[in-house]
Residue, then its C-alpha position, 0 to 999 in steps of 0.5 A: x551802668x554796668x551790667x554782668x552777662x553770661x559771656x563775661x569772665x569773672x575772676x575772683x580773688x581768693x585771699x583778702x586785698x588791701x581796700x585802699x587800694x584804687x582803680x589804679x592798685x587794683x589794676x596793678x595787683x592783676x597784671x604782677x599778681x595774678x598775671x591777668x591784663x586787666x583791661x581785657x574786659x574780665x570781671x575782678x572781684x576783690x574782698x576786705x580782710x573782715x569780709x564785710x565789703x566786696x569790690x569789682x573791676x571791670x575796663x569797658x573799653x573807655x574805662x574802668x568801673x570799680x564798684x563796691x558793696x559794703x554790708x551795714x551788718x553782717x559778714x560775707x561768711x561764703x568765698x570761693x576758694x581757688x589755685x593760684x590765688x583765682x577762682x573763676x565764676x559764672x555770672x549767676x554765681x557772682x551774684x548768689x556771692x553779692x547776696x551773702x550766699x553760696x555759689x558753691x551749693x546752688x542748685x541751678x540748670x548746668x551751663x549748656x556750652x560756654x561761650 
């Protein structure tokens, strides 16, 4: 199981990705798009071009997990926007952002100190 903490970075993607795309494609699209090592322990998230399916990459340390919500109903309608094709998230954000909601118009305590 994977779970996501505080301490993780989250990346996402601000423009739709191809969602034939594999652990391997993915992987690929991180180190020559985005410039990112993709085995660095960084959370990826990735979206289709209708918006109704989101996919997340993460390496462990033994492996890669790639896992992926698609809704039975409905649209993601909020996605963070971003330079360079990225935006970077908090934790809790990502998950408002699994729910359907906006990360942007949460009311939560300020993060103390990054970590």
């Amino acid at each position: 199981m994977i779970q996501i903490t505080p301490q993780m970075r989250i990346l996402v993607a601000v423009e739709p990705e191809d969602f034939r795309k594999g652990i391997d494609g993915l992987a690929q699209l991180c180190r020559n798009k985005f410039e990112e090592d993709p085995f660095c322990g960084t959370v990826f998230v990735f979206r289709n071009r209708r918006k109704t399916s989101i996919k997340a990459l993460v390496y462990d340390g033994q492996g890669f997990w790639l896992c992926q919500k698609r809704l039975s109903k409905g649209k993601f309608k909020h996605w963070p926007g971003g330079y360079e094709g990225l935006s970077e998230l908090e934790a809790h954000e990502l998950l408002i952002l699994l729910r359907g909601g906006n990360p942007n118009e949460v009311n939560t305590a300020p993060v103390w100190r990054k970590l």
